[in-house]
C-alpha positions in Angstrom: -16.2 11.0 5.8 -14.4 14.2 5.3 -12.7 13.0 2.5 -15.9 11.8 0.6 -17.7 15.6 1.4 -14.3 17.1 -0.3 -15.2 14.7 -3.4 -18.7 15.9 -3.7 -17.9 19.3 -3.4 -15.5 19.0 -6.0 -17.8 17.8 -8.2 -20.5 20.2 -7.5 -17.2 22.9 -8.3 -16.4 21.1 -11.4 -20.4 20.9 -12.6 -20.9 24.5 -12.1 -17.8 25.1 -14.0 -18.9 23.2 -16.6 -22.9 24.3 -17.3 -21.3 28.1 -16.6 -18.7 27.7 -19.5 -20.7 26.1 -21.4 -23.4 28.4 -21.1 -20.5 31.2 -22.1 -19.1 29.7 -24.6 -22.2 28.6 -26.6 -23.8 32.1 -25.9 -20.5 33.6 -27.0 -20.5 31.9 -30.4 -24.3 32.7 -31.1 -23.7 36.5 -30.2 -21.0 36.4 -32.9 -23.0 35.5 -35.4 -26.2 37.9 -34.3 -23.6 40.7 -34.6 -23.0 40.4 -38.0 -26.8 40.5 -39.0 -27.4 44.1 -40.0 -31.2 44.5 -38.3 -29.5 44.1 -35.0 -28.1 47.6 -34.3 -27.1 47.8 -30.5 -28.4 50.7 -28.1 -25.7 52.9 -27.1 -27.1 55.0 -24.2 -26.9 54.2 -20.9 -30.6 54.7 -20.1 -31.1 51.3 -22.1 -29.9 49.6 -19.6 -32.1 51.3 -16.9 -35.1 50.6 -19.1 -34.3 46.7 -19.3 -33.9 47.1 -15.4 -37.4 48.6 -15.1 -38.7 46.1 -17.1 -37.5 43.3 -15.3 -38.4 44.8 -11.8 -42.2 45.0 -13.7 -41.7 41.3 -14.5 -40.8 40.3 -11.1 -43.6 42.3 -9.3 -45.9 40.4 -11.8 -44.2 37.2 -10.8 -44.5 38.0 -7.3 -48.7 38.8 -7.4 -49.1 35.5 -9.0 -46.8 34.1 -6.3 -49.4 35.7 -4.3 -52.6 35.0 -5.9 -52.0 31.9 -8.2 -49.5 30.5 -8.2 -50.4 27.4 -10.5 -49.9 29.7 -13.1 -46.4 29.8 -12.9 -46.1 26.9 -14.8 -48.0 28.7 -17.8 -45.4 31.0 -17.7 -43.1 28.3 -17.6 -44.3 26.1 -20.4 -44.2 30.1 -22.6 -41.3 30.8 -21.3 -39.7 28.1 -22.4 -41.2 27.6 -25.9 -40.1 31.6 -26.7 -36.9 31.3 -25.8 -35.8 27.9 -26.8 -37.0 29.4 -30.5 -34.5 32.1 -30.3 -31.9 29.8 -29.4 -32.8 27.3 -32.4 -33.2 30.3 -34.9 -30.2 32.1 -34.3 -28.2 29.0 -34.3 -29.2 28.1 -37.6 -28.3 31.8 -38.5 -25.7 31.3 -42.0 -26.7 27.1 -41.8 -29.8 26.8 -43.5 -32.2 29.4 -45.4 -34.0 31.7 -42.8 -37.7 30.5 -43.7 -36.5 26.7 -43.2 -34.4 27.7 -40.1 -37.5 29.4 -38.7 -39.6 26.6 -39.2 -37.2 23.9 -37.4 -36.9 26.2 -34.8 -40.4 26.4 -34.0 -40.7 22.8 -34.5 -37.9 22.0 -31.5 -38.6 24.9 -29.4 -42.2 23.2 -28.9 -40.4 19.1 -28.8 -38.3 20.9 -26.0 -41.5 22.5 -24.3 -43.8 18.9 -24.7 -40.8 17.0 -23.2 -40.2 19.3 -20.1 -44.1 19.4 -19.4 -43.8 15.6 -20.1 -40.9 14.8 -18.1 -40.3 17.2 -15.1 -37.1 16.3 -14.0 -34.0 17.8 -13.5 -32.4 16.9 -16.7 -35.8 18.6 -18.8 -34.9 21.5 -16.3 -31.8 22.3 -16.8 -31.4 21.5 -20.7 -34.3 23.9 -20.8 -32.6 26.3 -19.0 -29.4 26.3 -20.3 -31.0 26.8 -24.1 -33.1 29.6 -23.0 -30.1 31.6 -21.6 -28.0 31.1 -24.2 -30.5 32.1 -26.5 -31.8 35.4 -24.7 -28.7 36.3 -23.8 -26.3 35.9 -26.7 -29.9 38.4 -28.3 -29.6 40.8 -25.3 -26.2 41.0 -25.1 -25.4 41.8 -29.3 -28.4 44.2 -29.2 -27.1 46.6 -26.3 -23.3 48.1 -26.0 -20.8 47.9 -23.3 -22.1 51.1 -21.4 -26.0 50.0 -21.2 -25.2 46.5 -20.6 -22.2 47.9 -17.5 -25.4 49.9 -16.3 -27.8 47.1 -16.3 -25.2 44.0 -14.5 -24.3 47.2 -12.0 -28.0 47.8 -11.0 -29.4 44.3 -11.1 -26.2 43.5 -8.9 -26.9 45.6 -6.4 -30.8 44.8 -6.9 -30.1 41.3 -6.2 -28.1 41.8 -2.8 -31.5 44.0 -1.5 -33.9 41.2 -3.0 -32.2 38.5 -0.8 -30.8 40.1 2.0 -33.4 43.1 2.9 -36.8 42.5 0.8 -35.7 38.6 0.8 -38.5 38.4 -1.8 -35.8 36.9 -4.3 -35.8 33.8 -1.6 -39.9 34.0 -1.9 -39.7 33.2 -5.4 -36.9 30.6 -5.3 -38.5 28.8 -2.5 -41.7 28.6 -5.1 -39.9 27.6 -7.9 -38.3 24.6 -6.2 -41.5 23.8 -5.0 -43.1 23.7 -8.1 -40.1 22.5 -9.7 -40.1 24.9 -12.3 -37.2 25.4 -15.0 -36.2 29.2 -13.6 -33.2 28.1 -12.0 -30.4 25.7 -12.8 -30.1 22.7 -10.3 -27.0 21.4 -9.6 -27.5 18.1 -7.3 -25.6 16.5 -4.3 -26.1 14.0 -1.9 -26.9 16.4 0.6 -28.6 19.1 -1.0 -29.6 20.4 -4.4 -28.0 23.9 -5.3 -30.6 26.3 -7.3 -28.8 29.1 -9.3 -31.1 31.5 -10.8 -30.7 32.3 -14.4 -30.1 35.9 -14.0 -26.6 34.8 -12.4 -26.0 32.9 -16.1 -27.8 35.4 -18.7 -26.3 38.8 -16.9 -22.8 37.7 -17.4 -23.5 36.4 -21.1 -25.4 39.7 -21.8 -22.1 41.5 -20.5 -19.8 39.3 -22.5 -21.5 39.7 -26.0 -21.4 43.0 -25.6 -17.5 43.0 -25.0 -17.5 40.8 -27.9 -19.1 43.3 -30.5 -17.1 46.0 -29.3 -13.9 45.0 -28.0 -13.5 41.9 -29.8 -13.1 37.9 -28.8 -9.6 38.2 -26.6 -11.8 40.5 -24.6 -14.9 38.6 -23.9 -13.1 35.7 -23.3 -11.0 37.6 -20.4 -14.4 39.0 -19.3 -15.8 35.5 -19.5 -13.2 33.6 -17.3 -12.9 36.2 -14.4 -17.1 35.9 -14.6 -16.6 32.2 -13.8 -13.9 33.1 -11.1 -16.2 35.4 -9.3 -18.9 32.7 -9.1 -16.6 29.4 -8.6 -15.4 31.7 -5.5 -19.1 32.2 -4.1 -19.9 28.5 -4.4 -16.8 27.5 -3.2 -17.7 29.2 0.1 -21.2 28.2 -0.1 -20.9 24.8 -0.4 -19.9 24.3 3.3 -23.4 26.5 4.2 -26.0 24.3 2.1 -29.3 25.4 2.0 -28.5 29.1 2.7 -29.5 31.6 -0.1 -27.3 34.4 -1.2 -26.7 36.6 -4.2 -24.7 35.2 -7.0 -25.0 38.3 -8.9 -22.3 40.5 -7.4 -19.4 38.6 -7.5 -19.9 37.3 -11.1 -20.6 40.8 -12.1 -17.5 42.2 -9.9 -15.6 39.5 -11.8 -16.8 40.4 -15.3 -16.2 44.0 -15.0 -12.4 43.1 -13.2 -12.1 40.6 -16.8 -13.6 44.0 -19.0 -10.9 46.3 -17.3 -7.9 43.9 -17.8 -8.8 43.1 -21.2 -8.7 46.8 -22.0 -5.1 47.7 -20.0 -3.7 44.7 -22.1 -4.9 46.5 -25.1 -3.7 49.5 -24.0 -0.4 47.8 -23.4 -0.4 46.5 -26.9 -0.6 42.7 -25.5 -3.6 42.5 -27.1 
């Protein structure tokens, strides 16, 4: 019996592992190509990335009255959410492939196939693959439009954000618990025997965000440094977790601990000329 919970919590190790680097890498390659497009010049200031912060506390107090008041809309912000950020993903990846008005167009066209299927087939599969595509796209566009200082300041304070939302406000576990119960493609869900494991898609986009914007400033030896230790910091959390199934607790921190760690040796290997 022990043997066989080892197994499954290997695999849940290895699937995490696998939607988290894929998730980086994919975002990784579309932010290289958004930073090349002229149009896209990236804030600099650090009180850009206190003014994405505010706007995402606004968004979550918004989330939280129609928790409160009605919460069947939730799956209207869903279905937008979805459709608006599936688009960016298909537009950007056709950046350089095809000419932009055609590109645009064939985005539009499978951002809505990828909305109609999710509200079509609600399963975990529609979930996650509209997930996944809607981080990578909003995050590879984040990350190339803000620099390394605005995007340290935002993963700093939405870090520490998400250790009060779960552990003093708990209203972070308010709005998990009402996304699972609705079933609703806001989190990524990793499956077990015993238990389904819900990671929110800030603990995905935050890190990518960070890691693009290594990317246009430091360069790809750095992102990718910043990138693994990212995945170390979180493959650590769920390694602990997965013996306390069913308990909530920030993923945040210790992926942005371990992104920051990544940034800083990245940078002593340049300065040691290793890089």
């Amino acid at each position: 019996m022990q043997g066989m919970e080892l197994t499954e919590s290997q695999r849940m190790l290895f699937s995490l592992f696998a939607l988290f680097l894929l998730v980086q890498s994919v975002g990784i390659y579309l932010g290289s190509k958004l930073i090349t497009v002229p149009e896209i010049v990236p804030e600099t200031s650090a009180a850009a990335g206190g003014f994405v912060f505010a706007y995402i506390l606004v968004a979550t107090g918004v989330i939280l009255l129609v928790i409160r008041f009605w919460p069947a809309f939730l799956k209207v912000m869903e279905v937008l959410a979805i459709l608006f950020s599936t688009e960016i993903f298909f537009e950007v990846l056709f950046l350089d492939i095809v000419p932009a008005d055609t590109g645009f167009q064939a985005a539009i066209l499978l951002a809505l196939a990828i909305t109609a299927l999710r509200v079509l087939k609600r399963n975990i599969l529609t979930q996650n693959t509209a997930m996944l595509l809607s981080i990578m796209g909003v995050g590879s566009l984040l990350g190339a439009s803000l620099g390394i200082v605005p995007a340290t300041v935002l993963l700093g304070l939405l870090a520490a954000y998400d250790v009060v939302a779960v552990f003093k406000t708990k209203h972070m576990v308010t709005m998990a618990k009402e996304i699972t119960k609705q079933n609703l493609a806001f989190t990524l869900a990793i499956p077990t025997k015993k238990h389904v494991f819900q990671l929110g898609g800030g603990d995905l986009v935050l890190p990518l965000i960070f890691t693009v914007s290594v990317l246009r400033e430091a360069g790809l030896a750095s992102a990718l440094i910043t990138m693994t230790c990212s995945m170390l910091g979180l493959l650590v959390l769920f390694s602990y977790l997965v013996s306390k199934p069913g308990r909530a607790w920030p993923a945040l921190p210790p992926v942005a601990i371990g992104a920051m760690i990544g940034f800083g040796i990245s940078q002593l290997l340049v300065m040691g000329g290793v890089l």
